[in-house]
C-alpha positions as CSV (number, residue, x, y, z in Angstrom):
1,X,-22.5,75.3,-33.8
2,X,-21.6,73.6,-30.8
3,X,-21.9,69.4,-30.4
4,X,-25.0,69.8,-28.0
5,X,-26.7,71.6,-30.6
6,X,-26.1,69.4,-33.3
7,X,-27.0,66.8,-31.2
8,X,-30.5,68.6,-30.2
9,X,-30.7,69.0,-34.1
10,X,-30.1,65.4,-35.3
11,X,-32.8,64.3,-32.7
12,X,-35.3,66.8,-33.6
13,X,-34.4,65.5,-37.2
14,X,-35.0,61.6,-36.3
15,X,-38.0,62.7,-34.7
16,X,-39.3,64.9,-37.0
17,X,-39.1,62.1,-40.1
18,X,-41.0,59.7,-37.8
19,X,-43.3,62.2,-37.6
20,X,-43.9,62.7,-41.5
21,X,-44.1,59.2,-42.0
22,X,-46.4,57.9,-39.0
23,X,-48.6,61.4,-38.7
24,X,-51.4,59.4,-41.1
25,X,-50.9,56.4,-39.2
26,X,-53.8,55.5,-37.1
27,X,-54.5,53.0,-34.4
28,X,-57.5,50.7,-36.2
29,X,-60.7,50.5,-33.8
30,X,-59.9,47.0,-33.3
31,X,-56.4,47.6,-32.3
32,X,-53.1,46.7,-34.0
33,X,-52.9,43.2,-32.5
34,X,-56.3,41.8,-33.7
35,X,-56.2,43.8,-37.0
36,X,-52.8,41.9,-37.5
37,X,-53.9,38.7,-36.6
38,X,-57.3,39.0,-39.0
39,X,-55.0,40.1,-41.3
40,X,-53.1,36.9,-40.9
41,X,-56.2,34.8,-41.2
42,X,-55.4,33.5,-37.7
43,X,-57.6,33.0,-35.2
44,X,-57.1,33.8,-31.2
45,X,-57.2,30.3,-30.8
46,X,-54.4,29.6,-32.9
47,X,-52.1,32.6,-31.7
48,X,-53.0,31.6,-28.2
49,X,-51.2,28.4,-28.8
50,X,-48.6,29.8,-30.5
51,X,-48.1,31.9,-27.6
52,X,-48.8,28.9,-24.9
53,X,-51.8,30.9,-23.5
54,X,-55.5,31.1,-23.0
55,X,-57.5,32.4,-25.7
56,X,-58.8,34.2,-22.9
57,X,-55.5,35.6,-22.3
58,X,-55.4,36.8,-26.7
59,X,-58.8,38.5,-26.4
60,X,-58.0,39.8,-22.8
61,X,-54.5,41.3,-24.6
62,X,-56.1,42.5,-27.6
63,X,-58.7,44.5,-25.5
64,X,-56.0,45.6,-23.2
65,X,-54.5,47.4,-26.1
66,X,-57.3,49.1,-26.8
67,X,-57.2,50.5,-23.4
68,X,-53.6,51.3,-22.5
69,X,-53.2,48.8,-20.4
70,X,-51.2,46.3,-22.1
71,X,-47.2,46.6,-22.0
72,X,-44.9,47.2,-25.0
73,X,-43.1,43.6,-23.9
74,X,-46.3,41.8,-24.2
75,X,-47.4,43.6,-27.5
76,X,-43.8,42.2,-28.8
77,X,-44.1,38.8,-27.8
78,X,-48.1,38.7,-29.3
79,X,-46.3,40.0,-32.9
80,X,-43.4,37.9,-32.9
81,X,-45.8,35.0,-32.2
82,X,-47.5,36.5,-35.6
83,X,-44.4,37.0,-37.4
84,X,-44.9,40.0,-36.8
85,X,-42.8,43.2,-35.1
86,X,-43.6,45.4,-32.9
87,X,-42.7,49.2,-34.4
88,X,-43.8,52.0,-32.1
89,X,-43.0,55.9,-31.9
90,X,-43.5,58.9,-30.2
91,X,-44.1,62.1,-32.0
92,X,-45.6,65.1,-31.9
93,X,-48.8,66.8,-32.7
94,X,-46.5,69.2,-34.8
95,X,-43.1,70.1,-36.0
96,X,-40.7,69.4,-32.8
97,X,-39.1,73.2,-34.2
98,X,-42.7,74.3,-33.9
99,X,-43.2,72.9,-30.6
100,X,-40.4,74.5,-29.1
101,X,-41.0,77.8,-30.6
102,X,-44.3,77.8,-29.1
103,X,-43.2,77.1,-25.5
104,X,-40.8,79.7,-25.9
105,X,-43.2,82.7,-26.9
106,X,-45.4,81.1,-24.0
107,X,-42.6,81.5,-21.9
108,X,-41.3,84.7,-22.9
109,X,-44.9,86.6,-22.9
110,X,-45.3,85.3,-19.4
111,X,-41.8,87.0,-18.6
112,X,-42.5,90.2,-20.1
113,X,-46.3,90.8,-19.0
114,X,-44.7,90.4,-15.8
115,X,-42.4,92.6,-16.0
116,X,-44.7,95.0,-17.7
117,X,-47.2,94.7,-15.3
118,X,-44.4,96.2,-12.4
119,X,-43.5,99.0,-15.1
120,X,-47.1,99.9,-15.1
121,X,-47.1,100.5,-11.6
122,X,-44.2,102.8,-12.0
123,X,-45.8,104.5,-15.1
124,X,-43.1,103.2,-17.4
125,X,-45.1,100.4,-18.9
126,X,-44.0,99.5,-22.6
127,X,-45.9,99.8,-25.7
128,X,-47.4,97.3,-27.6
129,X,-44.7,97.6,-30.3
130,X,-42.2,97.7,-27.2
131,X,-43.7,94.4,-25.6
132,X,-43.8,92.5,-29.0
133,X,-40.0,93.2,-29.7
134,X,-39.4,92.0,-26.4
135,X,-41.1,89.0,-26.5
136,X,-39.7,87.9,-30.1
137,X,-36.3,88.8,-28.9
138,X,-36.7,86.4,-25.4
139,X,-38.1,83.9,-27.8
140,X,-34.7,83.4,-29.8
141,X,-33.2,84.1,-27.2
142,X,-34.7,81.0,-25.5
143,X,-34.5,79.1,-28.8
144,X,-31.0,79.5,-28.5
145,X,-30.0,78.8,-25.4
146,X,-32.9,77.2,-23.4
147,X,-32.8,78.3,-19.8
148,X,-33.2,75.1,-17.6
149,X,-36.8,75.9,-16.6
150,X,-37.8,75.7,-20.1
151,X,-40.9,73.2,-19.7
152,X,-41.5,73.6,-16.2
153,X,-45.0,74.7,-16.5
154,X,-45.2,76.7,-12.8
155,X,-42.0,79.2,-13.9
């Protein structure tokens, strides 16, 4: 196996246990920042001047996080100013193994209707048994080496 691979692997491991671990993890209806801060039995006025703000500015925050438009440095300072920290992760609806196997097939039925689809004209389209060994075999193939189109959607 060469280092790029094990590198892909040890990544798809890291994300992969996040995954596990975070998948039953939801965002609370009142957000992260105000559920902490209840939790804390603090109140935005207190956490406001804690923070050397507005409590205008700690509701403001706590309802920008609710819609996306709060940034990750700002969410940081507001825990810290909890004692609190700010944990976040990306991961994915599914297995990332999963994920990729999926965009693969996509890619490699794609790549073989079209092809088919110029045999036809010919009269030397394949069968269906034909088309799904060719399909499964550009899959692994893909899954092996991943051409460098792999996610560009318009390919």
């Amino acid at each position: 196996m060469s280092i790029k691979k094990i590198i892909s692997k040890q990544y798809q491991d890291k994300v992969n246990t996040a995954a596990t671990k975070l998948r039953k993890v939801g965002t609370p209806l009142e957000g992260w920042l105000r559920t902490a801060r209840k939790a804390l039995g603090m109140s935005g006025a207190q956490l406001a001047r804690r923070l050397g703000v507005t409590r205008a500015h700690v509701n403001n925050t706590e309802k920008g996080e609710l819609n996306g438009s709060v940034t990750i440095k700002t969410l940081q300072k507001m825990a810290e100013a909890m004692g609190c920290r700010l944990v976040y992760a990306i991961i994915p609806e599914r297995e990332v193994e999963k994920l990729l196997a999926a965009r693969a097939k996509k890619k490699a039925m794609k790549m073989v209707e079209e092809v088919n689809k110029h045999m036809a004209l010919e009269k030397q389209a394949l069968s269906e048994k034909q088309v799904a060994f060719e399909i499964e075999r550009l899959q692994r193939e893909m899954l092996k080496n991943p051409p460098a189109n792999f996610w560009n959607d318009e390919d």
